[in-house]
N, C-alpha and C positions, 0 to 999 in steps of 0.2 A: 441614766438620763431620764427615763420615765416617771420615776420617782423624785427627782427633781422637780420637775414639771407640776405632779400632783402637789407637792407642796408648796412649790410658787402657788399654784391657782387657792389653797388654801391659806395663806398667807396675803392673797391681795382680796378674798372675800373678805376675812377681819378688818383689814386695810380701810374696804370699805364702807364697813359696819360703824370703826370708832371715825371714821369721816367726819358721818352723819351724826356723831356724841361728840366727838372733840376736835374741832377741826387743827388748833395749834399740832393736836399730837399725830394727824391724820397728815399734813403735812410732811412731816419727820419720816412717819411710814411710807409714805409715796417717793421723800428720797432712797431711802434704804432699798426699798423695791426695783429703784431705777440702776441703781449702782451694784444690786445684784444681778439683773438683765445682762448688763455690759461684760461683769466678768464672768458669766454663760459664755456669752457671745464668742469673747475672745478664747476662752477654753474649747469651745465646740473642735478647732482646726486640730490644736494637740490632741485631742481624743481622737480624731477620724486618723492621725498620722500615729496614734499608737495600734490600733487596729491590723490584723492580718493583713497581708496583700492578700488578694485572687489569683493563683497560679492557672496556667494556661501550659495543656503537654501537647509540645507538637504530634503531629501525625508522623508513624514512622515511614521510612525514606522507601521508594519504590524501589526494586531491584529488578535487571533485569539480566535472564539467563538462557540463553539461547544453544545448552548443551542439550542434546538428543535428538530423537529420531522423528521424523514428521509427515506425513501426506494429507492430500489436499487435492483441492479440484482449481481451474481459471479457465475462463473465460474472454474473449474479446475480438480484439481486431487483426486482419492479416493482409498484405499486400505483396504479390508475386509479381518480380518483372524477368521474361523470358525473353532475348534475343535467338530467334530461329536462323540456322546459316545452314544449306543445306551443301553435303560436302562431297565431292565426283571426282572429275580431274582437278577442279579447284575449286573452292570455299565460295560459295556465292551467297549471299547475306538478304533475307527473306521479312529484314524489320522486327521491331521489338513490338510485344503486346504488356502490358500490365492489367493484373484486377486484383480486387478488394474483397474483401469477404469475411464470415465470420469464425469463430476457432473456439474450440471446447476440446477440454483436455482434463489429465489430471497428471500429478508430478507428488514423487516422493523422494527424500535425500537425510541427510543425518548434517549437523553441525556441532560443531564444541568453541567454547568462547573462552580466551586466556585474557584477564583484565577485560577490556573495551573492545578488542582482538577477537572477528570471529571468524572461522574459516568452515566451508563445508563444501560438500559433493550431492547432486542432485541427479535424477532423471526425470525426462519431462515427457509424454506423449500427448498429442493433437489430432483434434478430427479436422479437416479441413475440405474446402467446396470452392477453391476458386479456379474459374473459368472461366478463358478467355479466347478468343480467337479475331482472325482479321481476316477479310479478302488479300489471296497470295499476292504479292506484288511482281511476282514473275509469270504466274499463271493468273490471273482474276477468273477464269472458269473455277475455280478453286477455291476453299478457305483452309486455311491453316489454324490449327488451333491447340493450348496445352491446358491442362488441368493438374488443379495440386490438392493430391487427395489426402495427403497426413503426412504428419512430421515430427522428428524428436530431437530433443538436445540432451547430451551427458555431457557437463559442466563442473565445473571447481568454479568455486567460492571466496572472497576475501571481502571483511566489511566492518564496520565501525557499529558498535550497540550505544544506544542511549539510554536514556530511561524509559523502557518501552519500545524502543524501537529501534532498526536498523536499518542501517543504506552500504549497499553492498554493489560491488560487482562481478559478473560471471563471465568467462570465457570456458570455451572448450570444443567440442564436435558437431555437429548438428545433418539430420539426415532428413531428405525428401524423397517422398513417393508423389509419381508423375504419370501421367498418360501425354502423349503429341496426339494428334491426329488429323488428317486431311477428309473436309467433306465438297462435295457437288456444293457450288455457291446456288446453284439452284435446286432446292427439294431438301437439300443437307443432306444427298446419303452419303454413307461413310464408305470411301475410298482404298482408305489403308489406315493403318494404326499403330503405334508402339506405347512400351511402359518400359521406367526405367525409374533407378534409385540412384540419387545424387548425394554425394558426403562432401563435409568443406568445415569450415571454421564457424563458430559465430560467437558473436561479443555481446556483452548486455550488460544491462543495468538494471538496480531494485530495489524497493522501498517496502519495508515490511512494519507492523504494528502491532504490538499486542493489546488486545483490547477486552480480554478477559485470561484468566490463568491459564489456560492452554489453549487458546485461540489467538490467532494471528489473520490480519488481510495485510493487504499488499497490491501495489501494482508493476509490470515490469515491460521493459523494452527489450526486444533482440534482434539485432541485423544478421542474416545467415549469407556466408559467403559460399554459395554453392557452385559457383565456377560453372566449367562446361563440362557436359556428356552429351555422350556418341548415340542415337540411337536408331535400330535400322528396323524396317517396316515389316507386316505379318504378310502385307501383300506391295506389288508394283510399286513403285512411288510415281505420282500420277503427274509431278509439278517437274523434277528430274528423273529419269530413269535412273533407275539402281544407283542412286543418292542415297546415303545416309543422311540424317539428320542432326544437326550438332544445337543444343540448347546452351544458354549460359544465362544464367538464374540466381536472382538475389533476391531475398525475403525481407521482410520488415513485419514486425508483430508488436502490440501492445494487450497486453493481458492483466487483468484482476485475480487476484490468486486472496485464497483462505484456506490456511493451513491448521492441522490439530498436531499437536504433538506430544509425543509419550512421555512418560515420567515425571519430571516433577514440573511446574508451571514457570511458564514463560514470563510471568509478571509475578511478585509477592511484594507484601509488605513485612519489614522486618523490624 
């Protein structure tokens, strides 16, 4: 095409060089010049249509594999609600308290993925700080009050992988460490006291991401059904005499979790 071009532009200088000597024949050459422009013109489409195409390689497909072993730390929120009934010749009911609080933890487990199919088993440990208490409503000289100092869950696993990710859900065990205690509504001294560990069900949900080859976040829910326990005092119980205490306790938590896991990565391209 270049070469083309050089010769047109040399071909219309002579052009109009015998112009200016002979215009009848100057003429003749300005058709010729024009009718060779035209079939350029229309050749230029067939040449660009004989030309290579440009090929374009997609990017290969994510994969994702969620077989092996993994731990990891989360973080987040916790809400403990305690119904206190204090128990003698009969069960007399002392009002429910709830509180809020924060939870740090860490949790390790293993999974393996058949197709889209992933199934795993987990343990989870929590630090926890919630406390709460009320003025007794049987005694107001009095408060009553529970604290939930930590807690764990040993759960199975079943979930659905995407490209990158998973949304799974957990059930299985769930276990609470607890303090009761009653204090003077006035000064707050302490009375009496128990500690006790409660086991029950709990259910959950969870949304995980891999966002580099062996790193995963996520966030997750779980309701812990911790039911009632018995628990009886180091000293006098000040609200009934020689009452046990009956708590019945259900948890709620929202946590952020980022997990590492061994072997080969959780995201590739292939």
């Amino acid at each position: 095409m270049a070469r083309c071009l050089r010769a047109l532009a040399f071909m219309m200088l002579i052009a109009s060089h015998q112009i200016r000597s002979d215009a009848a024949w100057g003429n003749r050459m300005m058709k010729f010049l024009l009718g060779t422009l035209g079939v350029i013109a229309m050749a230029g489409p067939a040449v660009a249509a004989d030309l290579p195409a440009r090929t374009y390689q997609a990017l290969p497909p994510v994969i994702a594999d969620w077989t092996g072993f993994y731990i990891g730390g989360n973080g987040g929120w916790g809400s403990s609600r305690n119904c206190l009934n204090f128990v003698a010749s009969a069960t007399i009911a002392d009002g429910c308290i709830s509180k809020s609080g924060g939870l740090i933890g860490g949790q390790l487990g293993y999974r393996w993925q058949m197709g889209q199919v992933v199934f795993g088993f987990e343990a989870q440990g929590d630090w926890a700080n919630l406390n709460s208490s009320h003025v007794s409503i049987l005694n107001p000289v009095n408060t009553t009050g529970t604290k939930l100092n930590g807690l764990g869950l040993f759960t199975g696993q079943f979930g659905y992988a995407g490209i990158a990710t998973l949304l799974y859900m957990k059930v299985g065990a769930a276990v609470t460490s607890n303090s009761v205690f009653i204090n003077s509504t006035l000064g707050g001294v302490n009375l009496a006291s128990a500690s006790s560990t409660h086991w029950g069900p709990s259910l959950g949900v969870g949304f995980d991401y891999g966002f580099s080859p062996n790193w995963t976040a996520g966030i997750e829910y779980n309701h812990l059904f911790m039911g009632d326990s018995n628990n009886s005092f180091s000293a006098v119980n000040p609200i009934v005499a020689g009452a046990l205490i009956r708590i019945t306790q259900d948890v709620d938590m929202v946590t952020l979790r980022v997990n590492y896991k061994f072997g080969g990565p959780v995201v590739a391209r292939y």
